[in-house]
C-alpha positions in Angstrom: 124.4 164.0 164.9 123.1 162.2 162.0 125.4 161.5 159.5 125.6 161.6 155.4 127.9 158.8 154.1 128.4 158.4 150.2 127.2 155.4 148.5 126.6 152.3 150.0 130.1 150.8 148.6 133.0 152.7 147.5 133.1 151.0 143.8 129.3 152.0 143.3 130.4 156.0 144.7 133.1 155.9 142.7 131.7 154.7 139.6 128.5 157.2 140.6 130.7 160.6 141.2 130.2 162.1 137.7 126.7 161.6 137.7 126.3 163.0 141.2 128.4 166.2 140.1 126.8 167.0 136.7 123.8 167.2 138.9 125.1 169.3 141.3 127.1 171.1 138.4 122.9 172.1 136.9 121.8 173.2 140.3 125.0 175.6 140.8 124.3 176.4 136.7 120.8 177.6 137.6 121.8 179.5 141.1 124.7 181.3 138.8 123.0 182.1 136.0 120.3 183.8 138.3 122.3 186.6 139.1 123.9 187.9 135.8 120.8 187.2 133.7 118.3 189.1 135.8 121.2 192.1 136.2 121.4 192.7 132.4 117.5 191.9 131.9 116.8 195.0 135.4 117.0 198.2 132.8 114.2 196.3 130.6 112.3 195.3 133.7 112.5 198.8 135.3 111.2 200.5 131.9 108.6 198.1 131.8 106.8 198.1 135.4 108.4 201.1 136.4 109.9 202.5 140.0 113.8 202.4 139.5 113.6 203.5 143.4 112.7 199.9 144.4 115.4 198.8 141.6 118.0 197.5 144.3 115.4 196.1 146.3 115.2 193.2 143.5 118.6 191.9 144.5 118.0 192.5 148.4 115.0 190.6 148.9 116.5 187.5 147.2 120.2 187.9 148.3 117.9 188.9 152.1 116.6 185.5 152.0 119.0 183.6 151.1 121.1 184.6 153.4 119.3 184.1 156.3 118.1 180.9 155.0 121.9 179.1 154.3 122.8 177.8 157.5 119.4 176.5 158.3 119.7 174.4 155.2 123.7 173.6 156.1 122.6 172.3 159.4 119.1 170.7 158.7 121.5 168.7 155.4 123.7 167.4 158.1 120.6 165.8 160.0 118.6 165.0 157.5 121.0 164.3 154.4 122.2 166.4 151.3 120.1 165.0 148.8 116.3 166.1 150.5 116.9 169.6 151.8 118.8 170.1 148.4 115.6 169.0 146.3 113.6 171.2 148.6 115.7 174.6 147.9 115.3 173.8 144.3 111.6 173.1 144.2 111.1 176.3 146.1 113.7 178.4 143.9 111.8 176.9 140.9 107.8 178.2 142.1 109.7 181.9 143.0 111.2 181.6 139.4 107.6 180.7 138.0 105.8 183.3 139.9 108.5 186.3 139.1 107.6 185.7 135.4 104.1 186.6 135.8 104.8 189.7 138.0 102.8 193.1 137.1 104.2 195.6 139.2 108.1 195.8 140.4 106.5 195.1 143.8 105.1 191.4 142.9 108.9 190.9 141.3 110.1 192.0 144.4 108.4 190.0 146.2 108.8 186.4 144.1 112.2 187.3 145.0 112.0 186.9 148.1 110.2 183.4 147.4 113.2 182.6 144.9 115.9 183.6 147.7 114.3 181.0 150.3 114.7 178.7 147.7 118.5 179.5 146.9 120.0 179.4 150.1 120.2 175.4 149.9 121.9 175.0 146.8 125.3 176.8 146.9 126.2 175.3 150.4 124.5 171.6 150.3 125.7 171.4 146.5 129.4 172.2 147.8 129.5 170.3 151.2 128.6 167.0 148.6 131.8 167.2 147.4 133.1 167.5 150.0 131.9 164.1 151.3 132.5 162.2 148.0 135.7 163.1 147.0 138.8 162.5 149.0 140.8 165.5 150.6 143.6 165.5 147.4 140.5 165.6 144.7 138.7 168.3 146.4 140.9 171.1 144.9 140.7 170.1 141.3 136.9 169.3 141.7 136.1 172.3 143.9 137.5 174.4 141.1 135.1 172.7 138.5 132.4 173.7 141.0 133.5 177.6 141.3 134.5 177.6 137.7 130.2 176.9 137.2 129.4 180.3 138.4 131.6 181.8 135.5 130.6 179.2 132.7 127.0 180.0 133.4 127.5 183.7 133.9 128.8 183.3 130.5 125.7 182.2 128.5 123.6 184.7 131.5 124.4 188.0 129.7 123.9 187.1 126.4 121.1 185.1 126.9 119.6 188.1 129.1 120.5 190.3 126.2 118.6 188.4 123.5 115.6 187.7 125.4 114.8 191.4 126.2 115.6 192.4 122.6 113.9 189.8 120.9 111.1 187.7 123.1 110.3 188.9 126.7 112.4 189.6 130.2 110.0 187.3 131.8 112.5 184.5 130.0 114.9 185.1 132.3 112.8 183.6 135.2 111.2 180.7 133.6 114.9 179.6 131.7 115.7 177.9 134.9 112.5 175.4 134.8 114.3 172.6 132.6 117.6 173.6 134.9 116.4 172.7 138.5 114.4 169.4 136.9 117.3 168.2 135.1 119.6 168.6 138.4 116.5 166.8 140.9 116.4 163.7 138.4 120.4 163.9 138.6 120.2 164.1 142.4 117.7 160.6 143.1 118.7 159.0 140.5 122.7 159.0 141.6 123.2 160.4 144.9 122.2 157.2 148.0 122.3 158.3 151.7 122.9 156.3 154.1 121.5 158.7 157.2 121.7 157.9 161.1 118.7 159.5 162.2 118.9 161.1 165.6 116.4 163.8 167.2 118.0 167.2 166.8 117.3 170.3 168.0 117.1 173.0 165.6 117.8 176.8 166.6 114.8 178.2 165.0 114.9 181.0 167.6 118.4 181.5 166.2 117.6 181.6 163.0 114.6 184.4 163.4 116.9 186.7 165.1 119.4 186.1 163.0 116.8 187.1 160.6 115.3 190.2 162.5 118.4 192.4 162.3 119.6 191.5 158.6 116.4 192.8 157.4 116.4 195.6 160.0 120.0 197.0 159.1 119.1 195.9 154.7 116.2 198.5 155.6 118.8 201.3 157.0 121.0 200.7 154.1 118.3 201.3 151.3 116.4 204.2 152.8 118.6 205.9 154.9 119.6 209.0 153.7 116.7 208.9 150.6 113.4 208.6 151.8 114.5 209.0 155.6 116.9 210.9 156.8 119.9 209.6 158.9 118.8 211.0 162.7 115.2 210.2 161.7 113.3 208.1 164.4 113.0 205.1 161.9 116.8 204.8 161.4 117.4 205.1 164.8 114.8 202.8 165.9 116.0 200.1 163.1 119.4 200.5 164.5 118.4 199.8 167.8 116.1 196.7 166.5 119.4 195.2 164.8 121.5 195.9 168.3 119.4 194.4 170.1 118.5 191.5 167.8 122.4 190.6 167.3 123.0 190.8 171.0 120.3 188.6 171.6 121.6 185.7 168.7 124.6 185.9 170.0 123.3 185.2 173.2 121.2 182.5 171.6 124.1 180.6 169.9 126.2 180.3 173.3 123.5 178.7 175.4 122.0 176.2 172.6 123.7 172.7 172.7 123.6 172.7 168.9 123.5 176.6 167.4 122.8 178.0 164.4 126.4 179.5 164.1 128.8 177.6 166.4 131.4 180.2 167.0 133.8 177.8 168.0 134.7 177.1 164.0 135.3 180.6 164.1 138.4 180.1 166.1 140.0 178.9 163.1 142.4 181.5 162.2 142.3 180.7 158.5 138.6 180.3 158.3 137.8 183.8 160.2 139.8 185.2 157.7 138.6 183.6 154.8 134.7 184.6 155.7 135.3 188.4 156.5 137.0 188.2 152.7 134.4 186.8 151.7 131.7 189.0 153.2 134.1 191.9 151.6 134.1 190.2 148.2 130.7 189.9 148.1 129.9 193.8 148.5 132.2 193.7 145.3 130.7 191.1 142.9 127.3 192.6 143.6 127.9 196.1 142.8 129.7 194.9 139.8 126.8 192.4 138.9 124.0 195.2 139.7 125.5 198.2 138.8 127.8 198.0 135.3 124.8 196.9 133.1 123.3 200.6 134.3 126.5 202.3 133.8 126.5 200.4 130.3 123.7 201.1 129.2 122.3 204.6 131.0 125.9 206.8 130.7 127.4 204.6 127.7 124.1 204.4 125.9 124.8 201.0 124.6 122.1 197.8 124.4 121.4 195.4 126.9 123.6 192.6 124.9 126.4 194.8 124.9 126.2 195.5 128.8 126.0 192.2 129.1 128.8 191.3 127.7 130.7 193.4 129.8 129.8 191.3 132.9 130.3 188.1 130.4 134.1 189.1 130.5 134.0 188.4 134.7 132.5 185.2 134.0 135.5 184.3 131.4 138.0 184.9 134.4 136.5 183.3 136.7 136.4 180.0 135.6 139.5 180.3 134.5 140.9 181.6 137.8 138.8 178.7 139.1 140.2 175.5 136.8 144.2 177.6 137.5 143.8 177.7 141.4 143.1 174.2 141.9 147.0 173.1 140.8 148.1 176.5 142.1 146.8 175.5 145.7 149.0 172.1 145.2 151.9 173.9 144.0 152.1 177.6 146.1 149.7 176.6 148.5 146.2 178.6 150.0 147.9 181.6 151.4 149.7 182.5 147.8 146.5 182.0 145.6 144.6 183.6 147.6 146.8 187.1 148.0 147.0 186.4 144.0 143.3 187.2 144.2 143.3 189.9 146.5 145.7 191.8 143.8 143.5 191.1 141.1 140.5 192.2 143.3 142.0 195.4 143.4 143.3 195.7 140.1 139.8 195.3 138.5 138.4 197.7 141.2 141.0 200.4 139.9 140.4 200.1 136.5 136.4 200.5 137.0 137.3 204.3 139.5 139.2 205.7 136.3 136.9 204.6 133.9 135.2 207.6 132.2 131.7 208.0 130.3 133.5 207.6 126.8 135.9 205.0 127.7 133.4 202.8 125.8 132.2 199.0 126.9 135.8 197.7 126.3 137.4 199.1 129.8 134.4 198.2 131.5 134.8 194.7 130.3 138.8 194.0 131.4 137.9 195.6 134.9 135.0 193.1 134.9 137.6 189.8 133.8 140.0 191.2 136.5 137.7 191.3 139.1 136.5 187.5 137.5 140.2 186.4 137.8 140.5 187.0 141.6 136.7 186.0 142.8 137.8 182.4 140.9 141.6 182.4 143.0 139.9 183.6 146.6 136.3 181.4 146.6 138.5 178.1 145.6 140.7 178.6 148.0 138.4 179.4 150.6 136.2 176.7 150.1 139.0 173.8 150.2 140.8 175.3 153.0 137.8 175.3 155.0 137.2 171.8 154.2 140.2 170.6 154.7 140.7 172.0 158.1 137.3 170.8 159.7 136.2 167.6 160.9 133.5 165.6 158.8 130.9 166.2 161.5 131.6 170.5 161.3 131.9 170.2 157.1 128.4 171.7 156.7 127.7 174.0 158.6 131.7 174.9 158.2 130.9 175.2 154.2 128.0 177.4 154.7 128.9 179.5 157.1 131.5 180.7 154.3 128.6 180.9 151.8 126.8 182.8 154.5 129.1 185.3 154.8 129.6 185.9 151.2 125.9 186.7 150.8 125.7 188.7 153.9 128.5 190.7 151.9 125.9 190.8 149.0 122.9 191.6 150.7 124.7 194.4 152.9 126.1 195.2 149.7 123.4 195.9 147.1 121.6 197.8 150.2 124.4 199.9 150.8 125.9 200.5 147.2 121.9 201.1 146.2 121.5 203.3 149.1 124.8 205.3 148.4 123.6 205.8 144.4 120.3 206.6 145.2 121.3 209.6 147.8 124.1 210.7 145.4 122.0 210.7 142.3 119.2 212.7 144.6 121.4 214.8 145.5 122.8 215.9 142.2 119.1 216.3 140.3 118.5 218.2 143.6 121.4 220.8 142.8 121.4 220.5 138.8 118.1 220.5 137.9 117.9 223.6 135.7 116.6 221.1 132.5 113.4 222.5 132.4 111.8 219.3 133.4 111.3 218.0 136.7 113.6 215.0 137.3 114.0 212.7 140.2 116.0 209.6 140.8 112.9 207.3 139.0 113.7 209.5 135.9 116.7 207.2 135.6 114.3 204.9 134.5 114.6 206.9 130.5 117.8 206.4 130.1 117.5 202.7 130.0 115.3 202.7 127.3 116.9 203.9 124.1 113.4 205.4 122.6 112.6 207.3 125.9 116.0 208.8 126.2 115.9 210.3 122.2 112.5 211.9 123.8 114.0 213.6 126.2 115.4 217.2 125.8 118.9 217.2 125.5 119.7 218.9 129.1 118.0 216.6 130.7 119.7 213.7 129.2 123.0 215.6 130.2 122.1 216.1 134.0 121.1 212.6 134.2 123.5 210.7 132.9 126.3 213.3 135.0 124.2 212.6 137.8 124.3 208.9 137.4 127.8 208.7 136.5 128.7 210.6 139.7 126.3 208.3 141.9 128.5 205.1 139.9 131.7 206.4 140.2 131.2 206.3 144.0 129.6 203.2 144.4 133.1 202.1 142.3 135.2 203.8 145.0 133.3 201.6 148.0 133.9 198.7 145.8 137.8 199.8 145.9 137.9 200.1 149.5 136.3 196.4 150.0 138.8 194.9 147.5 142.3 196.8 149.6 140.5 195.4 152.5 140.2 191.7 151.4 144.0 192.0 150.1 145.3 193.0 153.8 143.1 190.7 155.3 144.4 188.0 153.0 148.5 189.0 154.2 147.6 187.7 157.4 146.3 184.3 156.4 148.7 181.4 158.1 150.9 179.9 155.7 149.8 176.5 157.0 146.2 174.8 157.6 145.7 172.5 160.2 143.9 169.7 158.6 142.0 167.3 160.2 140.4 163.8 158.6 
């Protein structure tokens, strides 16, 4: 296997390490800032190009891509070094973030996004598996919080800026903000970061990967449009769900007979690291139906402006970096097991407070069940991360560290299909029973409430039956995000108290 050392001398590394993660720091800045800046910019973008049907698919096809894409770029970094394949995710993220800022229709965003997602699977896990070579095992805890603590710091500055650029310039801003980002981090990246790599032929599982692949996308597709535009026992969601069958028994298959797999199972047979990525699929169904759906709730059934609904995600990016910079001595002190049930609580905490929050609770609740939910992403994703890379070998760090980050955006891919799925249907299904407004409304109707002007237009029924129907269609997608967060918090009890670690 070809190997990534540090620098060529321990002195120059040393002397080299802040460099190497401010540069890193910019490329998880511009990943991060991604997702809470286009969630509070979506109402604008939907009133503008229309089709609030397709609104979920905005998240999928990125979160769909770079997903699939993570743990080719965790194993390709281990073969070919960190610093290439993670100038290559950036340069691709950067042409999808070019090309969604000239998009026309909500199709053309959709599919940039798809461009910027094959771009974004690189930077989360080869950004975080750096540290993990240049820093020794008892730094890794402090520094891996700084790391974590960068998706909340940038989330920070990602609603408000969202906010101000729809209200004052443009939403196609949001896109082209991460330009200067991504160039900033590349010069970082050559100028700091020397390889020394042992260059071997490899053999990569590309049929792995495509399968892999093949029944994401085929059970994303069940998710979105079963139960809206196809019914559950129709042909195509039977014929998807065989496709995805099928296409996992066959990876699985794939991974057992291939000498070096996409997903060797055999880390899986960590205790602590099995747990730690089916919490982390779970908490990613939850941040992404926070990050996706509270801006609507905000704004649509609160009636309050884009900045406002931004800052209510703001207060999960003040919690988690907080959480993040507090569970790096905390690990030290109580240990992995202890932060991370600390998390779990708070996971569920934030959850409950977003079930019994009513239309006129005002922006205020919405905002401490946001920082809760902030507080125990920033205790679990720290502690996942340095457990996993403490008990690993150096030769199964990568691929280790993102098959974690896999799993978490498997959690939000499945996630904003599912949650989107579940609104859609229930909002459907309401304007199906309620509509007695005088005007005909269907779920792309929802589209008027985001826009202050177009909702004063509407009659006064309508506005009623839609923002009922919506808050109905939330509040449920609330009570799935409750079940995901008791499930992380029982999964979390049965963590081992002890890691094995290995050098």
């Amino acid at each position: 296997m070809g190997q990534t050392k540090g620098a060529s001398s321990d002195e120059n590394r040393i002397l080299k390490r802040p460099f190497i993660l401010a540069a890193i720091m910019l490329a998880m800045f511009m990943g991060a800032i991604e997702g809470t800046i286009v969630s509070t910019a979506m109402p604008a973008i939907v009133s503008d190009l229309g089709g609030f049907s397709l609104y979920t698919w905005v998240f999928s096809g990125y979160l769909l891509m770079n997903a699939v894409t993570v743990l080719i770029y965790g194993k390709l970094s281990d073969l070919f070094g960190r610093k290439p394949i993670l100038t290559i995710g950036i340069i691709i993220f950067l042409i999808g973030s070019v090309l969604c800022g000239f998009a026309g229709s909500m199709e053309e965003l959709i599919m940039y996004r798809f461009i910027q997602g094959l771009g974004a699977g690189a930077v989360a896990p080869v950004a975080t598996t750096i540290i993990g070579d240049i820093y020794e095992k008892h730094e890794r805890a402090r520094v891996q919080g700084y790391l974590s603590s960068v998706w909340g710091i940038s989330a920070v500055l990602g609603p408000a800026l969202g906010g101000i650029l729809v209200e004052s310039l443009t939403w196609r801003l949001v896109f082209w903000i991460n330009i200067p980002l991504g160039l900033l981090s590349m010069l970082g990246l050559w100028l700091f970061l020397h390889e020394n790599i042992e260059r071997k032929k490899q053999n990569i599982d590309y049929q792995g990967a495509f399968l892999l692949t093949l029944a994401v996308c085929a059970i994303m597709l069940i998710l979105v449009e079963g139960g809206v535009h196809w019914a559950w026992s129709s042909p195509q969601v039977i014929g998807l769900a065989a496709l995805a069958a099928a296409a996992l028994a066959l990876f699985v298959r794939q991974e057992k007979k291939v000498s070096e797999p996409m997903m060797p199972f055999e880390i899986w047979q960590e205790r602590s690291i099995l747990i730690a990525n089916i919490v982390s699929l779970a908490t990613g169904v939850i941040i992404i139906g926070l990050s996706t759906f509270l801006p609507t709730f905000v704004q649509g059934v609160m009636e309050r402006s884009p900045t406002v609904a931004g800052f209510t995600l703001t207060a999960m990016s003040i919690g988690w970096p907080i959480a993040s910079t507090i569970a790096g001595y905390l690990l030290m002190k109580i240990g992995f097991k202890s932060t991370s049930v600390l998390g779990g609580v708070s996971l569920i905490a934030g959850s409950v407070v977003l079930v019994c929050m009513p239309p006129d609770a005002g922006p205020l609740i919405a905002a401490i069940g946001s920082f809760l939910v902030g507080i125990g992403m920033g205790l679990t994703s720290t502690s996942f991360i340095v457990m996993i890379q403490d008990t690993v070998t150096w030769e199964r760090r990568g691929i280790a560290t993102a098959s974690n980050m896999f799993m978490r955006n498997i959690g939000n891919t499945v996630g904003a299909a599912l949650l989107g799925g579940i609104m859609n249907s229930r909002l459907a299904e309401y304007l199906a029973e309620n509509n007695g407004s005088g005007k005909h409304l269907t779920i792309d109707s929802a589209n008027l409430l985001l826009n202050s002007e177009e909702r004063k237009s509407l009659p006064a029924k309508a506005v009623e039956v839609l923002q009922s129907g919506l808050t109905l269609s939330l509040h449920t997608v609330y009570l799935i995000i409750l079940l995901f967060a008791v499930i992380s918090f029982v999964l979390l009890l049965l963590l081992p108290k002890k890691e094995q670690k290995e050098d």
